[in-house]
ZADO-1210 file (C-alpha; in nm, 4 decimals, padded with zeros to 6 digits):
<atoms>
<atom x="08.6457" y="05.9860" z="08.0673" code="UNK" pos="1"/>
<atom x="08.9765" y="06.0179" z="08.2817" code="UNK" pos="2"/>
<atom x="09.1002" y="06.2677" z="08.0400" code="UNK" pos="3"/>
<atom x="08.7933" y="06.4445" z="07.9971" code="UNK" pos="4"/>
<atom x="08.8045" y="06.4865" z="08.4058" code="UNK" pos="5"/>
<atom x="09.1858" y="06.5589" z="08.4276" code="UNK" pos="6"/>
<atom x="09.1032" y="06.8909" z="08.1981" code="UNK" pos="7"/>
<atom x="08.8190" y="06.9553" z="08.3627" code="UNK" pos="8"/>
<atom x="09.0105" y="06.9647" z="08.7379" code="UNK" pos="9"/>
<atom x="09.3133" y="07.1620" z="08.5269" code="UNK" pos="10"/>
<atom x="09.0464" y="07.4241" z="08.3957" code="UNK" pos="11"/>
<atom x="08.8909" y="07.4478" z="08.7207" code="UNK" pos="12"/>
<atom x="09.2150" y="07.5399" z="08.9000" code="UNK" pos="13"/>
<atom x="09.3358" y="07.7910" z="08.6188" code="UNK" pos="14"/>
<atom x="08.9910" y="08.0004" z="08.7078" code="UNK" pos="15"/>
<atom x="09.0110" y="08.3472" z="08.9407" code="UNK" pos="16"/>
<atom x="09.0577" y="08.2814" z="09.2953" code="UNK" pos="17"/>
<atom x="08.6834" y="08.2712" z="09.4262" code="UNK" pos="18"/>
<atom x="08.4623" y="08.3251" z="09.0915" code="UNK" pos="19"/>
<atom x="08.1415" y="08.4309" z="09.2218" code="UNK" pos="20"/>
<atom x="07.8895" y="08.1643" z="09.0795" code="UNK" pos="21"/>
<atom x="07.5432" y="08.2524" z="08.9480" code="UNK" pos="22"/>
<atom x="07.2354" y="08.0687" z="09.1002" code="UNK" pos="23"/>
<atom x="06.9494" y="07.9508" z="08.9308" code="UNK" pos="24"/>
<atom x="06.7330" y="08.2843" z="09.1027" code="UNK" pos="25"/>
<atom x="07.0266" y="08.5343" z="08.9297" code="UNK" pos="26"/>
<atom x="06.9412" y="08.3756" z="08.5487" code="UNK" pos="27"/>
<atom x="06.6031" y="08.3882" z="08.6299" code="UNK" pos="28"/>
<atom x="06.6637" y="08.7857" z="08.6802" code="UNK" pos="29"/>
<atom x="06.9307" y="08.8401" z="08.3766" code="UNK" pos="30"/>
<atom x="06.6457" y="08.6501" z="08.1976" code="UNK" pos="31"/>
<atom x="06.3751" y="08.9200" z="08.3358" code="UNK" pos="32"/>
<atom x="06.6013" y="09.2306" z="08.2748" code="UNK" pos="33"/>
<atom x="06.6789" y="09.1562" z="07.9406" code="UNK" pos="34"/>
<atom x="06.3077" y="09.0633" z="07.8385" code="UNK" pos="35"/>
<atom x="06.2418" y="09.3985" z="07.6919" code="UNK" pos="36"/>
<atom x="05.8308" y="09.3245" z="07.6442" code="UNK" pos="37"/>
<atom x="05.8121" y="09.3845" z="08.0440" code="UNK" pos="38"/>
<atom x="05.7080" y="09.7393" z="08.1697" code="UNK" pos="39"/>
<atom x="06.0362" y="09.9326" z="08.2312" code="UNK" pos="40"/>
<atom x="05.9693" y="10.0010" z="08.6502" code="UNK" pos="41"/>
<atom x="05.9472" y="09.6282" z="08.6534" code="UNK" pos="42"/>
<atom x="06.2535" y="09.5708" z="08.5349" code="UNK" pos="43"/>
<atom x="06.4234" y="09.8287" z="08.7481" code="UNK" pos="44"/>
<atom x="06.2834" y="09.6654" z="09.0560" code="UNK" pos="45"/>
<atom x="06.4604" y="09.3157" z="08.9553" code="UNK" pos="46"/>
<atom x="06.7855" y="09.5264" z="08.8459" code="UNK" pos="47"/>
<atom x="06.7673" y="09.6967" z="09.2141" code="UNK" pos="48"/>
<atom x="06.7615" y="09.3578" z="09.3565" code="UNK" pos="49"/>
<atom x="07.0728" y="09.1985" z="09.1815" code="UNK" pos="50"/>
<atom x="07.3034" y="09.5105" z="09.3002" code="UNK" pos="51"/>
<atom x="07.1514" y="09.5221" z="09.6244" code="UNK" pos="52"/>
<atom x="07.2297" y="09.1611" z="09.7106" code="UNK" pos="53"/>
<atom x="07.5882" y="09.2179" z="09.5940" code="UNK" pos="54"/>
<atom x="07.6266" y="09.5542" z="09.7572" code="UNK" pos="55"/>
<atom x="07.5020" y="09.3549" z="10.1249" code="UNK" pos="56"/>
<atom x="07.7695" y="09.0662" z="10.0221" code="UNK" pos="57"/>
<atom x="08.0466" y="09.3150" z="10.0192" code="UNK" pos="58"/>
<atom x="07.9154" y="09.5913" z="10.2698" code="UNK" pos="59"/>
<atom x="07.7571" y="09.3732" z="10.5787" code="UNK" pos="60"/>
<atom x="08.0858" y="09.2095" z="10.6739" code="UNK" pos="61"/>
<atom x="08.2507" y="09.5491" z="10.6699" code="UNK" pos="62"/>
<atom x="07.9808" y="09.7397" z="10.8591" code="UNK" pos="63"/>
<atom x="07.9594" y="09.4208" z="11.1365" code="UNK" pos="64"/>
<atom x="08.3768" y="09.5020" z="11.1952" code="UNK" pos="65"/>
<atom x="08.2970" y="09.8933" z="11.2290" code="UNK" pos="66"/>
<atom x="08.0205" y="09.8348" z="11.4863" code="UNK" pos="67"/>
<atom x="08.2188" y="09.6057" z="11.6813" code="UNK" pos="68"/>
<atom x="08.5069" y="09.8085" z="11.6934" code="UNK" pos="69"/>
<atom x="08.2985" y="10.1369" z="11.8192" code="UNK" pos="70"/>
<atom x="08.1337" y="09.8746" z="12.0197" code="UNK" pos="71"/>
<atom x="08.4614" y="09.8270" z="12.2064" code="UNK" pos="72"/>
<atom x="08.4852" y="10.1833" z="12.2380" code="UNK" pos="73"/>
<atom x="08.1843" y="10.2569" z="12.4237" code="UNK" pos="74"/>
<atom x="08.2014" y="09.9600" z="12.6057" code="UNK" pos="75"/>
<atom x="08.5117" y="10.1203" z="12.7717" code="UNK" pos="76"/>
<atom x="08.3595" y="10.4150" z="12.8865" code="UNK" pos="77"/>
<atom x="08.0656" y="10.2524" z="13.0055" code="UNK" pos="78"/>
<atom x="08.2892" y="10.0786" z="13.2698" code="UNK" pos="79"/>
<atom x="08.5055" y="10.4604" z="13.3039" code="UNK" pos="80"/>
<atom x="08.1665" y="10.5543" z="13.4415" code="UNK" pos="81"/>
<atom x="08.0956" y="10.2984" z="13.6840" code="UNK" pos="82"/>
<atom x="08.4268" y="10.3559" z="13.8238" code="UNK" pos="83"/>
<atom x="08.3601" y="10.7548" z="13.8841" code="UNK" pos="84"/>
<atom x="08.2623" y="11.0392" z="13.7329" code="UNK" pos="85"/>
<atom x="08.5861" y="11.1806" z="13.6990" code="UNK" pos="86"/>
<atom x="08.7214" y="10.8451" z="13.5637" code="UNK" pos="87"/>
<atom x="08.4392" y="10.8621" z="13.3169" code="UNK" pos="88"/>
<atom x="08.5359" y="11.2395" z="13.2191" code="UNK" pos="89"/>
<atom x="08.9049" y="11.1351" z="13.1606" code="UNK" pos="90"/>
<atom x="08.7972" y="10.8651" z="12.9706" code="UNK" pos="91"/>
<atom x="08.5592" y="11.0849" z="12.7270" code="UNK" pos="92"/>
<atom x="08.9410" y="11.3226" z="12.6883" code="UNK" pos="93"/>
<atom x="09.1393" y="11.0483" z="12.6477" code="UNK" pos="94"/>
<atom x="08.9856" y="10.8585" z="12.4014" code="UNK" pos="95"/>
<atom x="08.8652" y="11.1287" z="12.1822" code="UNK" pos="96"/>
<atom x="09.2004" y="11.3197" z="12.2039" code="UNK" pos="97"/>
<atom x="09.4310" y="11.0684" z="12.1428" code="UNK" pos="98"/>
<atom x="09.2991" y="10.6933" z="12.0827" code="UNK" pos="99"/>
<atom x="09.0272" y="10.8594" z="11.7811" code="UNK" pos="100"/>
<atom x="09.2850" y="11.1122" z="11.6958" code="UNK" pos="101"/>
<atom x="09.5067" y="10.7705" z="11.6267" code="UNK" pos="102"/>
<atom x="09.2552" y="10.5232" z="11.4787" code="UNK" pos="103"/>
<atom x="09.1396" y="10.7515" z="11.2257" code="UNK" pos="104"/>
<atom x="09.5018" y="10.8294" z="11.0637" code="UNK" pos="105"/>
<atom x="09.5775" y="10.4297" z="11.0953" code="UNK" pos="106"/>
<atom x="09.2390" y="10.3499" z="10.9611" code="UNK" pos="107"/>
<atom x="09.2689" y="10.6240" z="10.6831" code="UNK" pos="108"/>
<atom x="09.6289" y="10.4931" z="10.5826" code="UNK" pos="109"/>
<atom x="09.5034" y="10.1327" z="10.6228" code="UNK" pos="110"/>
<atom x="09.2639" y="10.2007" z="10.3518" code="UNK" pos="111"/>
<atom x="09.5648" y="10.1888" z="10.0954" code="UNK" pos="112"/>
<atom x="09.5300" y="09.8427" z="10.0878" code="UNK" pos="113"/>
<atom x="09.1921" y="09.7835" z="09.9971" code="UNK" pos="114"/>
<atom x="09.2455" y="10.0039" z="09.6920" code="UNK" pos="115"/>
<atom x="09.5748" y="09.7853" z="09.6073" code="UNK" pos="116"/>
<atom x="09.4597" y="09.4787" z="09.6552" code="UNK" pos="117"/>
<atom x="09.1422" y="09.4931" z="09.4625" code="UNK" pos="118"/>
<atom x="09.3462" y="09.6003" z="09.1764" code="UNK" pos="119"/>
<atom x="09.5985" y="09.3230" z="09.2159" code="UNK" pos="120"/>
<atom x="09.3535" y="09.0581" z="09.2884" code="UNK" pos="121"/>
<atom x="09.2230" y="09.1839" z="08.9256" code="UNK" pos="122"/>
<atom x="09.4945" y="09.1360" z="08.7469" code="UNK" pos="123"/>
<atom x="09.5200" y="08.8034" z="08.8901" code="UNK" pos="124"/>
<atom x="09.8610" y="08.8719" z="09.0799" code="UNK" pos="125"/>
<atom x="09.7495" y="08.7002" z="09.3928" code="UNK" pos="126"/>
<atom x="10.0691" y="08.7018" z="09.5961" code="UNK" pos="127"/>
<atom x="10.0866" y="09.1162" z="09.5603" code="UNK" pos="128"/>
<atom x="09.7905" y="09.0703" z="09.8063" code="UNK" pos="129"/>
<atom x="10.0325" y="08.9424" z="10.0763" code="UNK" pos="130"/>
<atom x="10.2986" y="09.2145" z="09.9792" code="UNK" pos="131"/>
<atom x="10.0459" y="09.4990" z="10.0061" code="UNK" pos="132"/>
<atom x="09.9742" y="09.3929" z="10.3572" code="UNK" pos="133"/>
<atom x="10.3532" y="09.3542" z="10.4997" code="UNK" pos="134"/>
<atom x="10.4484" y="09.6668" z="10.3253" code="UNK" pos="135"/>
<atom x="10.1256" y="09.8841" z="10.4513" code="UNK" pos="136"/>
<atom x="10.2288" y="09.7395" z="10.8010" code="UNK" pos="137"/>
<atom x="10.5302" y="09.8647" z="10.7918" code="UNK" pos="138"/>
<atom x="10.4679" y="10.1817" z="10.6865" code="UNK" pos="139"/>
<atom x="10.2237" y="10.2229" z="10.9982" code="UNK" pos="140"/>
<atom x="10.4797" y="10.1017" z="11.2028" code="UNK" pos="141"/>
<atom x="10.6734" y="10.3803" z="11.1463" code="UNK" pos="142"/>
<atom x="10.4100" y="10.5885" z="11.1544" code="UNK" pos="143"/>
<atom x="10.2829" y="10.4731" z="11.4846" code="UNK" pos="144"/>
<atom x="10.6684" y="10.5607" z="11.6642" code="UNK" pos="145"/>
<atom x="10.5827" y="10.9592" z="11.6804" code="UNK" pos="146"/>
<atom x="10.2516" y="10.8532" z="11.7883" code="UNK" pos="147"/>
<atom x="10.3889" y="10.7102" z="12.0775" code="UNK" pos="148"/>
<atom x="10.5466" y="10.9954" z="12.1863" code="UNK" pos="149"/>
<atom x="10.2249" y="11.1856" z="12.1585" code="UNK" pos="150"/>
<atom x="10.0863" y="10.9253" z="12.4152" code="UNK" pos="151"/>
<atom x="10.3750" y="10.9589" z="12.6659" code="UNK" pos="152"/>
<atom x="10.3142" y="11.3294" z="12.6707" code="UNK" pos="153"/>
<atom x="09.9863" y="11.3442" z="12.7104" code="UNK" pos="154"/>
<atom x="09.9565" y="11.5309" z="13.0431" code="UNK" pos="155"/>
<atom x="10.1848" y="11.7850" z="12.9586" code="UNK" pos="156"/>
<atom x="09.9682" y="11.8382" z="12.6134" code="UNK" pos="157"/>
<atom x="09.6329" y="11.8615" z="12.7763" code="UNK" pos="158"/>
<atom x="09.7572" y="12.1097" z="13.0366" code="UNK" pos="159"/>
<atom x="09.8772" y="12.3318" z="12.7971" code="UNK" pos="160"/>
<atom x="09.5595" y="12.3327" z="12.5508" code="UNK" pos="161"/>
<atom x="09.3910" y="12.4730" z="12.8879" code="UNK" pos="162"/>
<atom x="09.2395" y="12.1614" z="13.0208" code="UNK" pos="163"/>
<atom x="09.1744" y="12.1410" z="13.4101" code="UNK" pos="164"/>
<atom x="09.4754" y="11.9708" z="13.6087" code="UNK" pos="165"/>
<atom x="09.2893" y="11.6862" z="13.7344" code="UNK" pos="166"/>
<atom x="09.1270" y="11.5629" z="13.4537" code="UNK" pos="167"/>
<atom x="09.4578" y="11.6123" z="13.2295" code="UNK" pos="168"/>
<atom x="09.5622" y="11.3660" z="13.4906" code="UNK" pos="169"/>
<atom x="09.3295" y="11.1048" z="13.5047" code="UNK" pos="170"/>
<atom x="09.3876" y="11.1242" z="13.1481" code="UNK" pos="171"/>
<atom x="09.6925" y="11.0980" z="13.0742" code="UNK" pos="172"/>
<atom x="09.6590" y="10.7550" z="13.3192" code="UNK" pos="173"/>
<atom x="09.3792" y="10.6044" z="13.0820" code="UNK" pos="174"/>
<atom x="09.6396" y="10.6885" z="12.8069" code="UNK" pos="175"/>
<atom x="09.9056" y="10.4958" z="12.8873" code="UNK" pos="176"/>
<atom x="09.7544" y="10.2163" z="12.8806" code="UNK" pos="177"/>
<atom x="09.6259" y="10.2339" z="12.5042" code="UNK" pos="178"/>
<atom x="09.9932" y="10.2668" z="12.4356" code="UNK" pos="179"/>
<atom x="09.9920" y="09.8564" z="12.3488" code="UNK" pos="180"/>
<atom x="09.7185" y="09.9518" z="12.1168" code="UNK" pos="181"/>
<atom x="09.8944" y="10.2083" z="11.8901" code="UNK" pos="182"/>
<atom x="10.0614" y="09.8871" z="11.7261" code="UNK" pos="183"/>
<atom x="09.7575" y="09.6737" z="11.7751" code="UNK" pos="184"/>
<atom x="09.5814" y="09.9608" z="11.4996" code="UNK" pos="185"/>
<atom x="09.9477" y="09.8609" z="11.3121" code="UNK" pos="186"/>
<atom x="09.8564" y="09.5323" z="11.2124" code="UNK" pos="187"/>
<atom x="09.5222" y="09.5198" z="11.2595" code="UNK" pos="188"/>
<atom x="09.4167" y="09.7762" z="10.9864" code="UNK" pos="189"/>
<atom x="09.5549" y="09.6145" z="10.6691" code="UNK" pos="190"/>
<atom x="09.4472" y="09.3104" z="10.8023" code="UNK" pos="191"/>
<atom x="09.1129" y="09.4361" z="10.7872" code="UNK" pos="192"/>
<atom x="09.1666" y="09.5613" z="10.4982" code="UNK" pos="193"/>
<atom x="09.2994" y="09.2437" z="10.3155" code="UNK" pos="194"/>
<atom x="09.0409" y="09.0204" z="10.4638" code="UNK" pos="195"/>
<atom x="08.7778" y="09.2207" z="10.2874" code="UNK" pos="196"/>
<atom x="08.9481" y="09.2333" z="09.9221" code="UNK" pos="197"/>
<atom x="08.7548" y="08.9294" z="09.7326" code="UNK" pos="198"/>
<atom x="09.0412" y="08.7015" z="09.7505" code="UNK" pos="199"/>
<atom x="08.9568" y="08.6363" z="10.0859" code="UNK" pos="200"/>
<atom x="08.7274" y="08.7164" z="10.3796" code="UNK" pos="201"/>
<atom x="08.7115" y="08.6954" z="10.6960" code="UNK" pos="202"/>
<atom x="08.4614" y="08.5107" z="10.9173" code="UNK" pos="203"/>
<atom x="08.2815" y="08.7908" z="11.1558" code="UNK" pos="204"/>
<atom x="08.2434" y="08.5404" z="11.4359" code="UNK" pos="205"/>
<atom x="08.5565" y="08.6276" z="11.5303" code="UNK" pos="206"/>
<atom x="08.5039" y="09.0260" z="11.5858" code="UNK" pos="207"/>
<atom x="08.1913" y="08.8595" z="11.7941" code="UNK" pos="208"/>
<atom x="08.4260" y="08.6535" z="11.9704" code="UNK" pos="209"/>
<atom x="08.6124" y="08.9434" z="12.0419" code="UNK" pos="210"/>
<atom x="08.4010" y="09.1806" z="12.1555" code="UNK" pos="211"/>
<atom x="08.2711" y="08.9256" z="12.4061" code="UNK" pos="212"/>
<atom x="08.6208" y="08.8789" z="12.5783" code="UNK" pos="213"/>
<atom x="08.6312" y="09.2773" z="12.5873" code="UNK" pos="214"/>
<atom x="08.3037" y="09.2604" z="12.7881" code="UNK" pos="215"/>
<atom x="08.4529" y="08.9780" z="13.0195" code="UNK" pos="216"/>
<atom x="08.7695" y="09.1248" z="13.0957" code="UNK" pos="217"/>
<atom x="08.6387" y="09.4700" z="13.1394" code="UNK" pos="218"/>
<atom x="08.3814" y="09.3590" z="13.3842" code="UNK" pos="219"/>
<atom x="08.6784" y="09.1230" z="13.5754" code="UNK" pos="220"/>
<atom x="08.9033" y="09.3928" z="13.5710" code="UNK" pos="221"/>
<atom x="08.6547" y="09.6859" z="13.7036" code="UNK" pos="222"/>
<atom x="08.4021" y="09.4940" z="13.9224" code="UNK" pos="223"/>
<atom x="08.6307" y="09.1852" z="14.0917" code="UNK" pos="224"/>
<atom x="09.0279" y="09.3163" z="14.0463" code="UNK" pos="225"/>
<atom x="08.9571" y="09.6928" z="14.1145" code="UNK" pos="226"/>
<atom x="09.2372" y="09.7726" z="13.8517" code="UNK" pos="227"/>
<atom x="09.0551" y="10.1251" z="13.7752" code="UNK" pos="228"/>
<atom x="09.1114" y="10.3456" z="13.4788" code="UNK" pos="229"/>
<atom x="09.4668" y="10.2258" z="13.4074" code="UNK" pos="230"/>
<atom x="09.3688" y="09.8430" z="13.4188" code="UNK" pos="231"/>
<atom x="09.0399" y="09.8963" z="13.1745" code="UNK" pos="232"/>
<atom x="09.2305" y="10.0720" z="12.9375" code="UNK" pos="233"/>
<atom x="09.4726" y="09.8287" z="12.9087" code="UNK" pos="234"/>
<atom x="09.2300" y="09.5422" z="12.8875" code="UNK" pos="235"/>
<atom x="09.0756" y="09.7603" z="12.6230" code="UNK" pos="236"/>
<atom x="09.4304" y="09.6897" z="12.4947" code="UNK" pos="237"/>
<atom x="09.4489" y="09.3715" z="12.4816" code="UNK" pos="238"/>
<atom x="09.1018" y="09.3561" z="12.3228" code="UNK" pos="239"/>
<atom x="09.2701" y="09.4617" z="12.0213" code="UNK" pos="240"/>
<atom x="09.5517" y="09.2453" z="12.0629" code="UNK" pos="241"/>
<atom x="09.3401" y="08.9119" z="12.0785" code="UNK" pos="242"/>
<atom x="09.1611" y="09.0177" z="11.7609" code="UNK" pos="243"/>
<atom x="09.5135" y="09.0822" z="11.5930" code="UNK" pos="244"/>
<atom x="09.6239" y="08.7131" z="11.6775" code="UNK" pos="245"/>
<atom x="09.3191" y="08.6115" z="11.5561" code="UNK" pos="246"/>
<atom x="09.3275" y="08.7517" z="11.2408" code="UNK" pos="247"/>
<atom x="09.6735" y="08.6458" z="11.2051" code="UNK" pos="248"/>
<atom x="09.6164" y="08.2526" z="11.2637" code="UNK" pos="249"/>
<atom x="09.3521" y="08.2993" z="11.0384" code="UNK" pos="250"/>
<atom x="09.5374" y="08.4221" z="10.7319" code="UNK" pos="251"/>
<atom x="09.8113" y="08.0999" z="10.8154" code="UNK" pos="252"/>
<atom x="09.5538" y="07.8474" z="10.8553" code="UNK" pos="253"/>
<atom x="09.2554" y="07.9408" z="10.6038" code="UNK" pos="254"/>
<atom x="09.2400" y="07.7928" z="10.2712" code="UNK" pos="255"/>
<atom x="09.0662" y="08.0960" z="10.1431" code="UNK" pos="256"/>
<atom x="09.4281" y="08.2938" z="10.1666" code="UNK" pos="257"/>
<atom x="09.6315" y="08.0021" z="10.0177" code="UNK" pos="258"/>
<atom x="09.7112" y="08.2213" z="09.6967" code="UNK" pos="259"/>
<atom x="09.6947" y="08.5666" z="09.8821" code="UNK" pos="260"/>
<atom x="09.9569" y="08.4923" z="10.1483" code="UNK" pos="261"/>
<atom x="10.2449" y="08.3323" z="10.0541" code="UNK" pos="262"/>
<atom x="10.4541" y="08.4044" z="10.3443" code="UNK" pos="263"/>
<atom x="10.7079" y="08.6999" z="10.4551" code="UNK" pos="264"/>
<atom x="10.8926" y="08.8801" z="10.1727" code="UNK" pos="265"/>
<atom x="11.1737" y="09.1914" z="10.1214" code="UNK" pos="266"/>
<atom x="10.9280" y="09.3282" z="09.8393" code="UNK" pos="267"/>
<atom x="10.7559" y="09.4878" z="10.1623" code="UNK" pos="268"/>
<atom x="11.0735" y="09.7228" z="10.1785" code="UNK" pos="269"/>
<atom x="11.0337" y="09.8291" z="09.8458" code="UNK" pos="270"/>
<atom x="10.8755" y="10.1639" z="09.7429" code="UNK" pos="271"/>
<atom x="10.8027" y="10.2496" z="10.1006" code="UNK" pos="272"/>
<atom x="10.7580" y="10.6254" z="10.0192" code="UNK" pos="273"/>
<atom x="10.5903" y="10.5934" z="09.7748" code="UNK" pos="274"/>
<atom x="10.3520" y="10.3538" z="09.9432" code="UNK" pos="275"/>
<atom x="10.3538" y="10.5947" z="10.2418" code="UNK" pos="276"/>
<atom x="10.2354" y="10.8697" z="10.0253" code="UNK" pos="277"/>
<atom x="09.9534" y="10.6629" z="09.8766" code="UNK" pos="278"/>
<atom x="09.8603" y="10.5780" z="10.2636" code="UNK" pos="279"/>
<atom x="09.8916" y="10.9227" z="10.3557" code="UNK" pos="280"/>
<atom x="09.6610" y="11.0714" z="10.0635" code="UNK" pos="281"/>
<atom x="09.3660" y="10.8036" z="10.1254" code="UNK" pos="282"/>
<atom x="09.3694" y="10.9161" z="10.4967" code="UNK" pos="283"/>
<atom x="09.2944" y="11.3000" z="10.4297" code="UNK" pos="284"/>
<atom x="08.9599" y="11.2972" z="10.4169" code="UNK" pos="285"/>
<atom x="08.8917" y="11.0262" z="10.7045" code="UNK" pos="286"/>
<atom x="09.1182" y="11.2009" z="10.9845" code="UNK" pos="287"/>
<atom x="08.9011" y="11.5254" z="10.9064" code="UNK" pos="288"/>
<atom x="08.6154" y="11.3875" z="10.9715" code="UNK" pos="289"/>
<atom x="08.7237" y="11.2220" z="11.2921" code="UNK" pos="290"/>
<atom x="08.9251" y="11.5133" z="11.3964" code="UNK" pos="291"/>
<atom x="08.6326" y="11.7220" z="11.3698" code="UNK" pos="292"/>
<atom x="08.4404" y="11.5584" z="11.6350" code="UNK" pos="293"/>
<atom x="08.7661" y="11.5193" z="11.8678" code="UNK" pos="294"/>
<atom x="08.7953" y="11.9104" z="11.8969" code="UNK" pos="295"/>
<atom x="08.4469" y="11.9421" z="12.0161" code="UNK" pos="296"/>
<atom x="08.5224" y="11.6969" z="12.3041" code="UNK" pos="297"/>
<atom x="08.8736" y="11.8885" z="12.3670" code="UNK" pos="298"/>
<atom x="08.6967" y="12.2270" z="12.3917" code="UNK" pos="299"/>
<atom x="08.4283" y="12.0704" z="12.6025" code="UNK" pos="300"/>
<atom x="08.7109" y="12.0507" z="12.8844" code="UNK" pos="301"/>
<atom x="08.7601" y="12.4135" z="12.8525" code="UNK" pos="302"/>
<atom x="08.3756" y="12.4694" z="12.9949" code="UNK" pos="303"/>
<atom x="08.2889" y="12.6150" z="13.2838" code="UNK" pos="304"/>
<atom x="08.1933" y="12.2817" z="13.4301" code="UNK" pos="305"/>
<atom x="08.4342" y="12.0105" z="13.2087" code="UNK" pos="306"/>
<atom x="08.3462" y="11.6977" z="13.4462" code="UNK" pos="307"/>
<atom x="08.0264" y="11.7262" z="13.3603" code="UNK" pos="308"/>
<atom x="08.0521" y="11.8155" z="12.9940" code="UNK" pos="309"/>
<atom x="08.2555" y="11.5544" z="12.9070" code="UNK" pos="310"/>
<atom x="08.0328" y="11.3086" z="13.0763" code="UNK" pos="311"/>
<atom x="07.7822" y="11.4422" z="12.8860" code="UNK" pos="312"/>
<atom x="08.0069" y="11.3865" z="12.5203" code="UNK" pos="313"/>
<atom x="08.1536" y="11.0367" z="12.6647" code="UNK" pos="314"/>
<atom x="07.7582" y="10.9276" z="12.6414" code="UNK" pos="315"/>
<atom x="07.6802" y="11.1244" z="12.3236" code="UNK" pos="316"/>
</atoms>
């Protein structure tokens, strides 16, 4: 019997990292589907069951993180426009011109990983999980540098594409203070990414957690510090920060990561352009989309009336 266990507890460990396990009610549907003497629509009905409980297994977490972080968004310029409506224009400019303009390229080169790390989890290479991740962080990194720049010369930018001098202003104030969050989008985007591959997830009550300290701080800053449009954007900031941290302690701490993340490594410097160009390609098609919407807001400013109009956008 002590042998018979020992293999057992050998075979057990030698298995894929998280093996999804069939329950009782998913043989009682493979036994259903493959009963041929029930009526075909019947059988389709079961077989539409099955995927849809494993497409809400993969897709719910991922849809709760994308809500959450539009969430924070909006939450933002909900407290622009209790501060003024000129605050709440400059806002509406400011985030669609340069903090969507930003989170769609990091998002869209973030979404290398995903691709990566389903293929290496796979082929059972676990620790190329943890590689993928350093090495798509670094490549945003450098990506995010330039960025910067575009942040620090914001005013400047929005004056020349024809936008009125005071809002350009404001704007470029709410700017500066997502500068922090540039490199928040760094690390927080193959995170995200690597958390959702199925050799580990993440548990949404932290994104919850998150978004409730964004409330908080938002509220303390606006309503009892009187920090204005500078202080909520940086608290909007350090939103993203806190979830960063959090993500991080979780990947060191969890036991579902134990084979994923097996500490720092140089294989993160290797192949960066070609890595970059992988990064690049998967973000194509997500910046257009996002960019698409972002010129809309940037001609609103060029309206007769741009307070108003991009009041109007900032609640759209």
């Amino acid at each position: 019997m002590g042998s018979e266990a020992a293999v057992t507890a050998v075979d057990n460990l030698q298995q894929p990292l998280l093996e999804p396990t069939k329950s009782e009610v998913d043989f009682r549907m493979e036994s259903v589907l493959t009963d041929t003497h029930l009526p075909y629509l019947r059988r389709l009905y079961f077989a539409a069951l099955i995927e849809l409980k494993f497409l809400f297994n993969l897709a719910a977490p991922a849809i709760f993180v994308y809500v959450i972080n539009n969430g924070m968004s909006m939450l933002t310029r909900i407290f622009a426009g209790r501060i003024g409506s000129i605050q709440l224009a400059a806002a509406s400019l400011g985030n669609s011109g340069f903090n969507m303009f930003t989170f769609g390229l990091m998002l869209g080169m973030g979404s290398a990983v995903e691709t990566l790390c389903g293929q290496a989890h796979g082929a059972h290479r676990y620790e190329m999980l943890g590689v993928y991740l350093q090495r798509s962080t670094v490549v945003l990194f450098l990506t995010g540098l330039p960025m910067t720049l575009l942040f620090i010369f914001s005013k400047p930018l929005l004056t020349s594409l024809g936008e009125p001098a005071d809002v350009a202003s404001m704007a470029s104030i709410f700017v500066y203070g997502m500068i922090p969050m540039i490199f928040a989008y760094v690390v927080n985007f193959p995170i995200q990414k690597f958390l959702q591959s199925p050799g580990a997830s993440l548990d949404n009550g932290l994104n919850l957690i998150h978004f409730d300290i964004g409330i908080f701080l938002s509220w303390l800053a606006v309503f009892k510090l009187g920090w204005g449009l500078l202080g909520l954007s940086v608290i909007h900031s350090l939103s993203w920060w806190i979830i960063v941290l959090a993500q991080v302690l979780y990947i060191k701490v969890s036991p579902r990561c134990r084979r994923t993340w097996t500490g720092f490594s140089w294989k993160a410097f290797d192949g960066l352009w070609d890595f970059f160009r992988l990064s690049a390609a998967s973000a194509v098609m997500l910046c257009l989309e996002s960019w698409y919407a972002q010129i809309l807001v940037l001609l609103a400013g060029l309206l007769k009336n741009p307070e108003l109009a991009l009041d109007s956008l900032a609640i759209w």
